[in-house]
C-alpha positions in Angstrom: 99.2 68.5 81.9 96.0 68.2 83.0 96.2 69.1 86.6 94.8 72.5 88.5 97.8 74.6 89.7 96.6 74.6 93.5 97.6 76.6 96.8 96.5 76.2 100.6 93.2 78.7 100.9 94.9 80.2 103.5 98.3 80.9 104.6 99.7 78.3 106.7 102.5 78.8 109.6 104.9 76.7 107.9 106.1 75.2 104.9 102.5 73.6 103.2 101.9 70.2 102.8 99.4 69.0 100.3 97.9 65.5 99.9 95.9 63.3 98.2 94.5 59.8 98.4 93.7 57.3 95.3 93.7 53.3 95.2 94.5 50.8 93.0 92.0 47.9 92.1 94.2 45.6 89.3 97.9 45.0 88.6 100.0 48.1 87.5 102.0 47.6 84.2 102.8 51.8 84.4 102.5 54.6 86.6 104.1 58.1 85.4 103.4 61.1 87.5 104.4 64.6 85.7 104.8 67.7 88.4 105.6 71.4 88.5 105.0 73.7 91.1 104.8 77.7 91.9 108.1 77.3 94.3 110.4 74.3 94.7 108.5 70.5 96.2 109.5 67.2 97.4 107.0 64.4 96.5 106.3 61.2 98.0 104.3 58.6 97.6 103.3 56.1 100.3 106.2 58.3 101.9 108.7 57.6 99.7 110.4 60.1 97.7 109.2 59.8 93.6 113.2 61.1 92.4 116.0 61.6 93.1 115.7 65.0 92.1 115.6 68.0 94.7 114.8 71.9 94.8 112.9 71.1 91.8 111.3 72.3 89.2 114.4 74.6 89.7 114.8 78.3 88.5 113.4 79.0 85.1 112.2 82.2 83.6 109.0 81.9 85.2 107.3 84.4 83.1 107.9 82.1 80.0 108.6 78.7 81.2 107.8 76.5 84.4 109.3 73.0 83.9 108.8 69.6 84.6 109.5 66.5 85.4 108.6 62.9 84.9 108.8 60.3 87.4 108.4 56.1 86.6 106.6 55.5 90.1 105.1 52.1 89.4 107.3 50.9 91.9 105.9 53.1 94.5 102.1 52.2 94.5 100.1 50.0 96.7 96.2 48.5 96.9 95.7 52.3 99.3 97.7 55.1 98.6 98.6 58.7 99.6 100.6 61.7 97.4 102.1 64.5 99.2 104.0 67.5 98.0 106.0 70.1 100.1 106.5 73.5 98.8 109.2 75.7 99.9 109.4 78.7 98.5 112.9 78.4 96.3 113.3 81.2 93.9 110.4 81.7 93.2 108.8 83.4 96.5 112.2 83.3 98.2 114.7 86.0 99.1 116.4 86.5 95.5 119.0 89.1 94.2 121.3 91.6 96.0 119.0 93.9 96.6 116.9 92.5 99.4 114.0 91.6 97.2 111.8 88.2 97.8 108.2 86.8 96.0 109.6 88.2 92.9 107.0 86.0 90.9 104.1 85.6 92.9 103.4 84.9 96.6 101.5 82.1 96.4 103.0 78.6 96.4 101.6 75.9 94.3 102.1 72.6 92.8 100.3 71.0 89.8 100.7 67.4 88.9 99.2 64.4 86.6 99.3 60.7 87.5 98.7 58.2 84.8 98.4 54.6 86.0 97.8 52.2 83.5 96.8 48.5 84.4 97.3 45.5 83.2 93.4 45.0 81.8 93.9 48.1 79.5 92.4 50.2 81.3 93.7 53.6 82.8 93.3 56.0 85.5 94.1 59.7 86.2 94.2 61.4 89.6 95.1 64.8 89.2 96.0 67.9 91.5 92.5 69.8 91.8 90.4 71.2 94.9 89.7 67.5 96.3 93.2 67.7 98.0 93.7 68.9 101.2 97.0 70.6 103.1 98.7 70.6 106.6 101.6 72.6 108.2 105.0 70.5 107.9 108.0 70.7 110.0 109.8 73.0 108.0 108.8 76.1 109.7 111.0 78.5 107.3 113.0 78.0 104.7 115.1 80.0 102.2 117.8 80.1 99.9 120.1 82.4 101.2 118.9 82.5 104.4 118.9 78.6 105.6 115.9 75.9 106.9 114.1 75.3 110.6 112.7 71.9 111.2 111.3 71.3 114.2 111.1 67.7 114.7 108.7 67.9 117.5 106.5 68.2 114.6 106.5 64.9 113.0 104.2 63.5 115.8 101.7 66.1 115.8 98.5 64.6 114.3 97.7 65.7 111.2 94.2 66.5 110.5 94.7 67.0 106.6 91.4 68.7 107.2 92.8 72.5 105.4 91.5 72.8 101.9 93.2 74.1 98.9 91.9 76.0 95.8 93.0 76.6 92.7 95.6 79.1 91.2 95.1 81.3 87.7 97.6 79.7 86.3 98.6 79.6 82.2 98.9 76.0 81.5 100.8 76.6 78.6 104.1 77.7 80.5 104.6 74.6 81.4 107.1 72.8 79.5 109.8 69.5 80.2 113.5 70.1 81.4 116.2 70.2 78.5 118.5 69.6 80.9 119.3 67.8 84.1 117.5 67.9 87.5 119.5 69.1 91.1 120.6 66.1 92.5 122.4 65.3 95.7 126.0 63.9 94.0 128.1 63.3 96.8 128.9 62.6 100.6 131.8 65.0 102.4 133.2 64.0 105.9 134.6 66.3 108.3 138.3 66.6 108.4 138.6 68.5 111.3 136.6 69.9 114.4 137.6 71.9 116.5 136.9 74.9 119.1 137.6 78.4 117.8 139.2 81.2 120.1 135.3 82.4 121.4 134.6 78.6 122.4 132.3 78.1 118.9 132.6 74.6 117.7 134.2 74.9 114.2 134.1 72.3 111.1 136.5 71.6 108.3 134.9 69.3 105.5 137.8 70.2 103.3 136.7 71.4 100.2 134.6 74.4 99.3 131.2 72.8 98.6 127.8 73.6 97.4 124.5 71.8 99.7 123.9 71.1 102.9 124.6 69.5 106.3 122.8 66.4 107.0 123.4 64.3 110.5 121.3 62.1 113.3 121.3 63.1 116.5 118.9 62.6 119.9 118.8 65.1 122.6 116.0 66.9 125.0 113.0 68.1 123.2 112.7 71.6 122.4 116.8 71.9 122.7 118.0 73.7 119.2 120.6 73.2 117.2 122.1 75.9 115.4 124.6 75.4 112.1 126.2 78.3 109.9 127.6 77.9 106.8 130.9 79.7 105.3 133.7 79.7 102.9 136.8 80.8 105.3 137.6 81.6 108.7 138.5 85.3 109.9 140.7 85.9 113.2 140.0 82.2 113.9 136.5 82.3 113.6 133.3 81.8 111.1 133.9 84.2 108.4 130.4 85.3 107.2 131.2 88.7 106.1 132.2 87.8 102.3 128.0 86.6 102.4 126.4 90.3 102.9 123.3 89.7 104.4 122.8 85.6 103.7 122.3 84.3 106.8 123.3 80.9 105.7 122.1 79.2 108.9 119.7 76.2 109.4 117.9 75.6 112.8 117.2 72.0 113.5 114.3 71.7 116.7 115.3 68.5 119.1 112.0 65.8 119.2 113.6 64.0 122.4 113.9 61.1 120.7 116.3 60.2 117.9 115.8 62.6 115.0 117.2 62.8 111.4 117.6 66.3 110.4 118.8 67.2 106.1 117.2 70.6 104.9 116.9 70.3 101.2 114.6 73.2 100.7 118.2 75.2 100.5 121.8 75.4 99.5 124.7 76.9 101.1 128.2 77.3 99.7 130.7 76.5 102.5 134.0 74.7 103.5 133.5 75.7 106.9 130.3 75.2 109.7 129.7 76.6 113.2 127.8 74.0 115.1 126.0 75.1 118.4 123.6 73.6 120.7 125.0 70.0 120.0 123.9 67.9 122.6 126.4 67.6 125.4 128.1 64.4 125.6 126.6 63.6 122.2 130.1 62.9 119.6 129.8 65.4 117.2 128.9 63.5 113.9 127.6 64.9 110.9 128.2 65.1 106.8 128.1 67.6 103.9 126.0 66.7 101.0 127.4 68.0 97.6 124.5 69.3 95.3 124.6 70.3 91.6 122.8 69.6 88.2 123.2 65.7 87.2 126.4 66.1 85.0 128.2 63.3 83.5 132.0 63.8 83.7 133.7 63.9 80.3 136.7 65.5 80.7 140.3 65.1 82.5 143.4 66.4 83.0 146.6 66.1 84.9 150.3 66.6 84.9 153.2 67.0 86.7 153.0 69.8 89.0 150.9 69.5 92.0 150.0 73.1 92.2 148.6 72.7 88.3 146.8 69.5 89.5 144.6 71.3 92.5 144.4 74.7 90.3 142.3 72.3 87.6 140.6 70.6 90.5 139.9 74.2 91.8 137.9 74.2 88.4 136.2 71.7 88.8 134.5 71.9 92.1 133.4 75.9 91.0 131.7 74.4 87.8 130.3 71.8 90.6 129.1 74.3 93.1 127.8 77.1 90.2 125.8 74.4 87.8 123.0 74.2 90.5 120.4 74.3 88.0 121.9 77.4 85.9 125.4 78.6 85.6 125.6 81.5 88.5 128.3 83.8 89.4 128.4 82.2 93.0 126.8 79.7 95.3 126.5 81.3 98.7 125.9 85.4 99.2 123.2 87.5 98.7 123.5 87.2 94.8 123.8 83.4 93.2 122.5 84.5 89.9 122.7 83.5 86.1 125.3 86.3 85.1 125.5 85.8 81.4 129.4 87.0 81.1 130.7 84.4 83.3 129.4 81.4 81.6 130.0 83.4 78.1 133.7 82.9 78.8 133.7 79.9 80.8 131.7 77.6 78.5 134.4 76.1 76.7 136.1 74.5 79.6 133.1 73.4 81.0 132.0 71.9 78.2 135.4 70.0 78.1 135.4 68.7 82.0 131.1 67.9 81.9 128.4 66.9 79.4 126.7 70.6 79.4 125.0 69.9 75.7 121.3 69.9 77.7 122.3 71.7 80.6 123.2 74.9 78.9 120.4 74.8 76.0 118.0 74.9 78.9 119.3 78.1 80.3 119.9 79.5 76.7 116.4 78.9 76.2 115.2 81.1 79.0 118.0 83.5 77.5 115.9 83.4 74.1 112.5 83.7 76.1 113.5 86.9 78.2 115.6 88.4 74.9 112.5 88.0 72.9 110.7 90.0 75.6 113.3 92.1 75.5 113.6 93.9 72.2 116.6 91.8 71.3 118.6 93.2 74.4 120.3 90.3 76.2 120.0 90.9 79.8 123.1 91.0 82.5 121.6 87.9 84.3 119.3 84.8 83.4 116.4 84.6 84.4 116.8 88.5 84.4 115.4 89.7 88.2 117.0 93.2 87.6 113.8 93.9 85.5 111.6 93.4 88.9 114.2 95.1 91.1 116.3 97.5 89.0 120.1 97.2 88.6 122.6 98.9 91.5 122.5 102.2 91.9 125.7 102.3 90.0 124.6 101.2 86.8 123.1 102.9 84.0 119.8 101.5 82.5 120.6 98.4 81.2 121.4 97.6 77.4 123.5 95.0 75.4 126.8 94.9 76.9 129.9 93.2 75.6 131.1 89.9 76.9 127.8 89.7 78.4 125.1 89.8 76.1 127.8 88.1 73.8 126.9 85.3 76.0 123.9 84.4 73.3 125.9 84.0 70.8 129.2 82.4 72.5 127.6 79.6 74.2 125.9 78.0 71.6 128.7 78.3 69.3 130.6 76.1 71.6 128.2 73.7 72.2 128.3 73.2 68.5 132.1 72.8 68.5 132.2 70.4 71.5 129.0 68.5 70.4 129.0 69.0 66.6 124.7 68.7 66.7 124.1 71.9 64.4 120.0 71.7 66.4 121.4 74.0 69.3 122.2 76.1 66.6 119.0 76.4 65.0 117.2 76.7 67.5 119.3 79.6 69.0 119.7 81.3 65.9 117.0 83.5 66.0 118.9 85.0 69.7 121.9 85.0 67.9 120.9 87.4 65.2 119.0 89.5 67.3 121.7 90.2 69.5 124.1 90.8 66.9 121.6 93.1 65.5 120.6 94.8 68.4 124.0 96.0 68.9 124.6 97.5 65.3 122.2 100.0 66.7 124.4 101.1 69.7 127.5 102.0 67.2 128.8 105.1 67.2 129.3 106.8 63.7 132.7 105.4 63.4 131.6 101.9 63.2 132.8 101.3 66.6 130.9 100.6 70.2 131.8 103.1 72.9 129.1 104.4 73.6 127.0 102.8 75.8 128.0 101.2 79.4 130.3 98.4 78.9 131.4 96.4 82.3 134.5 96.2 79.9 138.1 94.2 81.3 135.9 93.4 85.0 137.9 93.3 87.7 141.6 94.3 86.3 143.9 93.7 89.3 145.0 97.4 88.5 141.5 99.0 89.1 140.5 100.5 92.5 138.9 97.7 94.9 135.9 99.9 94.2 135.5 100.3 91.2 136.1 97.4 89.2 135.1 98.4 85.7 137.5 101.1 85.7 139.9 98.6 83.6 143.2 100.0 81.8 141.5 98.8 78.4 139.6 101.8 77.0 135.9 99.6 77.2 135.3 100.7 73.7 138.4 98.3 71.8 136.8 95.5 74.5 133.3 96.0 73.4 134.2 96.2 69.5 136.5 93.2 69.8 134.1 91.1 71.4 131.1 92.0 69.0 133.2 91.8 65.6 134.2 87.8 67.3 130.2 88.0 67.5 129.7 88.7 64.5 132.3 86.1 62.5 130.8 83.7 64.8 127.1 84.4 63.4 128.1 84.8 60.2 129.6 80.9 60.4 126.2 80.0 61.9 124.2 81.6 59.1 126.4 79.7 56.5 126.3 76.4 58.2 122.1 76.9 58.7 122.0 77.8 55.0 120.9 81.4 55.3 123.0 82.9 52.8 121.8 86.0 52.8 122.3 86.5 56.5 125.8 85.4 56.1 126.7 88.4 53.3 125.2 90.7 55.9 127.1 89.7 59.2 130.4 89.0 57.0 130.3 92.4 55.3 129.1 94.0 59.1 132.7 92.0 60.2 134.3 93.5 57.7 133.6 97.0 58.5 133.2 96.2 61.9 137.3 95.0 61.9 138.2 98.6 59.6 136.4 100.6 62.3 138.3 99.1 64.5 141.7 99.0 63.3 140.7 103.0 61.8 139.9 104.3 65.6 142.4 101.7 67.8 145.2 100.2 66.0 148.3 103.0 65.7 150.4 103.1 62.5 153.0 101.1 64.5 150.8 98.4 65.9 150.3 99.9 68.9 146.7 99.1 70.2 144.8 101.7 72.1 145.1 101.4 75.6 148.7 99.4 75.2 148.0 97.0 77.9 147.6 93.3 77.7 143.7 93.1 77.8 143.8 95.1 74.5 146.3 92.8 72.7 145.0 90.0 73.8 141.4 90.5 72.2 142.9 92.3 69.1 145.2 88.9 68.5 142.2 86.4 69.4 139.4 88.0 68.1 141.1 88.7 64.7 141.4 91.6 64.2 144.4 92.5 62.5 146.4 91.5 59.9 149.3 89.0 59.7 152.0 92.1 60.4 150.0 93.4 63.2 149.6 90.3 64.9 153.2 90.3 64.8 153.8 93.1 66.4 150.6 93.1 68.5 152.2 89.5 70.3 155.5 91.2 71.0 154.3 94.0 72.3 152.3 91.7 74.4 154.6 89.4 75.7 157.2 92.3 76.9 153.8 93.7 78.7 153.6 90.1 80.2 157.5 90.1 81.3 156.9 94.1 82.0 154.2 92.7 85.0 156.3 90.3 86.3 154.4 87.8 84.7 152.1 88.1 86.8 148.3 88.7 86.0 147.1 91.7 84.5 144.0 91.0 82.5 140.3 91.3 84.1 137.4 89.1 83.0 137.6 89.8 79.3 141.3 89.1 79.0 142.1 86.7 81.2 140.4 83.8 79.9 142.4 84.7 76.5 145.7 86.0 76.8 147.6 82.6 77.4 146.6 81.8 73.8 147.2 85.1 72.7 150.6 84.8 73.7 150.5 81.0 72.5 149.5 81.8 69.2 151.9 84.9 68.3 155.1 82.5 69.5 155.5 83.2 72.7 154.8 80.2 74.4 157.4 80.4 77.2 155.8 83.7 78.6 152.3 81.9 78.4 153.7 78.9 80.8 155.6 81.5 82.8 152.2 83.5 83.3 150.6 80.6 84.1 153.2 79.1 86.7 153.6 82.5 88.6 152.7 81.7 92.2 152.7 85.6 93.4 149.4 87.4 93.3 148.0 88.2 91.1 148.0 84.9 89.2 146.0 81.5 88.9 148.1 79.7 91.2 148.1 82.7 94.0 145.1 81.4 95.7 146.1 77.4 95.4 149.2 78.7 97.4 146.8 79.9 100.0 145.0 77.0 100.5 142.2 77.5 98.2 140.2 74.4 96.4 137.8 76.1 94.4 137.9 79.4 92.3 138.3 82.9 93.0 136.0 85.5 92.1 139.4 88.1 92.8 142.8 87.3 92.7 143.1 88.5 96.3 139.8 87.4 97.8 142.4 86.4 100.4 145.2 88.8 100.8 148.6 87.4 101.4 148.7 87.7 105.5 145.7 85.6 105.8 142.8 88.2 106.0 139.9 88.2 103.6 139.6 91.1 101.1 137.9 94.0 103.0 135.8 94.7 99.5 132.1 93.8 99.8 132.3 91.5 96.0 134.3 89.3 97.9 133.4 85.1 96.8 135.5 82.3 96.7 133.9 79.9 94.7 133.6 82.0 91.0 134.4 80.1 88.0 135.4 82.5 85.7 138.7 83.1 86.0 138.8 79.3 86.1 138.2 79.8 81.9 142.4 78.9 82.0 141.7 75.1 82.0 140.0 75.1 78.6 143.9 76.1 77.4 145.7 73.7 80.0 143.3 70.7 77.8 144.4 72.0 74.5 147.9 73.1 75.1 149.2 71.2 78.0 147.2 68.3 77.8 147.1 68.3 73.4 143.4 68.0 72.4 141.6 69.9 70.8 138.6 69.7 68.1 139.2 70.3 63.9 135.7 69.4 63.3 132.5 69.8 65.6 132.2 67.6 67.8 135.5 65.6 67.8 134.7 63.9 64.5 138.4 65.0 63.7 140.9 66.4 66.5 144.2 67.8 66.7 146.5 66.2 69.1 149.3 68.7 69.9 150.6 69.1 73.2 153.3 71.9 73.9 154.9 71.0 77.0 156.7 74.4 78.9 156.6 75.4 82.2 159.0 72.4 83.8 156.5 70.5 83.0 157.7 66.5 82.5 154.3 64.8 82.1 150.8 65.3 81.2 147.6 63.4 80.5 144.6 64.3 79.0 141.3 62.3 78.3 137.8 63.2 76.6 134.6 61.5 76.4 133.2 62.6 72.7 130.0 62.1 71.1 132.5 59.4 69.5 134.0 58.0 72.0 137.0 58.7 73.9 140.1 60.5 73.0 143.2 60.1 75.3 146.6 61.9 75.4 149.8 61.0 77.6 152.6 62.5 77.0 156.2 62.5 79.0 159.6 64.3 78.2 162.4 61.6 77.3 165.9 62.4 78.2 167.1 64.4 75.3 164.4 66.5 75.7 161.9 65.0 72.9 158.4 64.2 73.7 156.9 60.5 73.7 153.2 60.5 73.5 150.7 58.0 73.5 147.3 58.7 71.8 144.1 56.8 72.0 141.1 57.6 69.3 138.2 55.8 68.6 136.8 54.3 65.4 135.3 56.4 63.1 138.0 59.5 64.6 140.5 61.2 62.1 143.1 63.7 63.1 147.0 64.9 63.2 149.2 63.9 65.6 151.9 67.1 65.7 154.7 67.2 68.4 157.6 69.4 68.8 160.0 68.7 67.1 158.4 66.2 64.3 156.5 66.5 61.8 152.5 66.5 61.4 151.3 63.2 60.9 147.8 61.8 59.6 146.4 58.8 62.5 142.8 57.5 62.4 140.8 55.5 65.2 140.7 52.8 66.5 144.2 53.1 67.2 146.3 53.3 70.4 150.0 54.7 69.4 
């Protein structure tokens, strides 16, 4: 690009404006415009917008890579014409992180951009960002992230003088780089289905759903008047409750022209089910919308079966993957945090990759993972883009280093974008991550082979640890860590095979192999017994393969009367959970998994569905069972992770599940349990679609009927029947 990165010479008392003029003399067969900025823009030419796209160029690692984008505007251009970009500050000079933090990457904002117009003659010109443009105040007069928009209206009739002159930014030209993945667009329209006045007289809307965007409405009422909106998740004691957001504010102020005035503040995002309206005009019908926001994802995946609570539970799912893929995979959409933890998506990948198209979505974030790795020594940081390195972590954790589950993340997720996409490129181009982490961790073993040494966040969030202190876990975070890295380690070994680096495979397999002795020397008992003896530590010693055909035996036994021990009710944390159901699946004991899974009493998956919930927890008690929110301060209700159970409702309930990467060859074989009569399944692959719909008959056998398409082999296996060879195109 070709453009000068360029700022407002002096600060200005709102959100900047900058503008340039060009013409046209000849017919237009093209026009492309390419734009980045230092914070997030909105561009317009001949004031319309030049994408659909908003809060871009997004949140990258900064440090390493800007992105951006490019926009067809041949549509847009006339014989006189004017460009104007408005920068807000997004993440990049916005409040970011938990720790009170903002400008983490510069306080200047900035935009660089490149139009090419090519006529009809041959020939072509360029108008570029440079010190010809100009800049005026807008009518955004703040704007933030967590902390909400002002737009004074009154603004829009001021007279611009575009007299303000900008300069030019020391900016690398080589960070700049296109998207992988998809822009932020807005994706859907929310009504209210309620309004009503709380017990202090506050006007109170219900749009129904736990969302991620904003609140957009027209409205006329006496200049100057404000109106104020706030933005939350649940109610407390009948009014707004804000508590669960620490110190996001959450609240957009909206300034009153006098005349009739469109208000949408895109230069933020708010995760909310709930608003608190005030200063509506009086006698003015309160009339506004909710405008759903997330990364352009194409559906691919659905599911859905007989019992209601099971239906919203997966729609739960869905709308936390919709809320948290706003650009990166976060932890949550709306408190004082909204960052790219790498544990959550680490577990979580596989059934997003199922229910959306997140091939270029994810290798976007995974290469910023790479790029801050790299920088990194090989150590895999606990978020992406990693902000701890500006701010430091809490005060209750140590330095940071690799950490299980977490910095597994670089490996997991591009291991199952190969098995859901089957394009070996994400591997190769990850592969030099993958090792390193791998690597990087053989140095953090203790003598024993094992890895218990260093701070592990271990089974997160066990419903049996004290409300404050979630890592204390009753699985020892040692037989978590070594679990997770030895599945690390099979899982690069594959990757080295597949790539043809042979050699690199004999190291990682034999580093497996004495990585699994180590671990079955210092945590497996004679009699199976797993160190610890709870269900986390069976779970991962069954999945992640780590004992022999005897052992896992005994270690599923022992598991399942753990399972019936708890009342069936849920007693993994964030390593666990997302595993145990096909722990239990896998060792026989598929009754206790749909018994575990049906359990409406808290803990459990379907606790929070009970209490009204229509997106994911990040606790099982966020809400306790009276009503009142969780008095703990990590307190979100729209957290996918936990929501890592659909990716076994698709395989198990619903039958499908992948032989080869990419769905070239699938294994349809549902297991119905539960009291379940009825499910349906359907998947968009890179070959087309694969359905599944199966229904219990009267004697108890199961009819299914199974859609592939052409080109698909697999094996149809049912209970009851034997395995049977089928081959697309057919429909049986």
């Amino acid at each position: 690009m070709q453009g000068r990165m360029i700022t407002p010479v002096t600060e200005l008392g709102s959100a900047p404006v900058l503008r340039t003029e060009f013409t046209v003399d000849a017919p237009v067969t093209r026009a492309t415009l390419r734009i980045s900025s230092l914070g997030v823009h909105e561009a317009r030419i001949n004031g319309k917008p030049v994408g659909a796209d908003v809060l871009s160029p997004g949140w990258s690692s900064y440090e390493h890579r800007l992105r951006y984008l490019t926009h067809d505007v041949t549509a847009l251009l006339d014989d006189g014409n004017v460009l104007t970009v408005l920068l807000g500050n997004g993440w990049y000079r916005g409040r970011l992180g938990f720790m009170g933090a903002r400008a983490l990457y510069g306080d200047r904002l900035g935009v660089i951009a490149e139009l090419r117009i090519e006529y009809a003659d041959g020939r072509r010109q360029t108008v570029l960002s440079d010190e010809t443009w100009t800049a005026d105040n807008s009518d955004v007069l703040a704007d933030d992230l967590y902390h909400g928009q002002t737009i004074d209206a009154r603004q829009r009739t001021e007279l611009r003088t575009w007299r303000l002159p900008v300069r030019a930014l020391d900016f690398d030209t080589a960070l700049l780089t296109p998207y992988i993945g998809p822009p932020v667009t807005r994706q859907d329209v929310v009504a209210p289905e309620k309004v009503w006045e709380s017990p202090t007289g506050r006007t109170l809307v219900d749009f129904g759903q736990n969302l991620v965007g904003w609140i957009r409405f027209t409205v006329a009422g006496p200049s100057g008047s404000e109106i104020r909106i706030r933005h939350a998740e649940v109610l407390e004691d009948g009014e707004l409750g804000t508590r669960p957001l620490r110190d996001a504010q959450a609240t957009d102020r909206f300034i009153l022209s006098g005349g009739t005035d469109f208000f949408e503040p895109t230069l933020t995002f708010h995760g909310f089910r709930y608003a608190e309206i005030t200063g509506w005009p009086a006698g003015v019908p309160l009339d506004v919308e909710a405008v759903v926001v997330h990364s352009d994802l194409r559906r691919t995946g659905t599911f859905e079966c007989s019992d209601r609570l099971l239906n919203q539970l997966h729609r739960n799912v869905v709308w936390s993957t919709r809320g948290n893929f706003l650009d990166l995979p976060t932890d949550c959409p709306q408190r004082n945090e909204r960052l790219g933890w790498t544990g959550d998506i680490a577990v979580f990948a596989p059934a997003a990759a199922y229910l959306f198209d997140t091939s270029a979505f994810l290798a976007d974030w995974l290469a910023d993972l790479a790029a801050e790795q790299e920088a990194a020594d090989g150590l895999v940081p606990f978020v992406i883009p990693d902000i701890l390195k500006y701010q430091g972590s809490p005060p209750d954790f140590p330095d940071p280093d690799s950490t299980a589950f977490w910095s597994d993340a670089a490996v997991w997720v591009p291991w199952t974008l190969w098995q859901a996409h089957g394009d070996r490129a994400i591997l190769e181009r990850q592969y030099p991550s993958m090792t390193a982490h791998v690597r990087r961790v053989r140095t953090l073993l203790s003598p024993s082979g094992v890895w218990d040494a260093s701070f592990q966040f271990g089974d997160w969030l066990d419903p049996d640890a004290p409300a404050d202190a979630p890592a204390k876990a009753k699985a020892d975070p040692g037989v978590v860590a070594t679990a997770a890295y030895h599945r690390s380690l099979v899982l690069v070994a594959a990757t080295a095979r597949l790539l043809g680096r042979n050699d690199d495979a004999e190291e990682f397999t034999a580093l497996a192999a004495r990585t699994r002795e180590a671990f079955n020397t210092r945590y497996v008992d004679v009699d199976g017994t797993v160190h610890s003896d709870c269900t986390t530590a069976y779970t991962l010693a069954i999945e992640f393969g780590l004992l022999d055909a005897g052992g896992e035996v005994l270690a599923g036994r022992r598991l399942a009367q753990l399972v019936a021990e708890s009342g069936h009710r849920v007693s993994t944390g964030f390593a666990g959970t997302p595993y145990i159901l096909d722990a239990l699946t896998r060792t026989g004991h598929l009754d206790a998994a749909y018994r575990l899974l049906m359990e409406r009493e808290c803990p459990s998956w379907l606790y929070p569905v009970t209490m009204g919930a229509t997106t994911i927890w990040e606790r099982w008690d966020s809400m306790l069972p009276d009503g009142t929110v969780n008095p703990g301060e990590m307190t979100s209700f729209n957290h996918y992770a936990l929501g890592a159970v659909a990716d076994w409702m698709h395989r198990t309930v619903g039958g499908i599940t992948a032989l080869e990467p990419g769905y070239a060859r699938v294994r349809i074989a549902p297991r119905p349990g539960g009291g379940l009569t009825w499910a349906r399944a359907g998947l968009e692959t890179p070959h087309g679609r694969v359905e599944v719909a199966w229904r219990l008959a009267a004697d108890g056998s199961v009819d299914a009927d199974v859609t592939l398409p052409a080109g698909v082999t697999g094996v149809l296996s049912l209970p009851g029947r034997p395995d049977v060879e089928i081959s697309g195109p057919v429909r049986a």
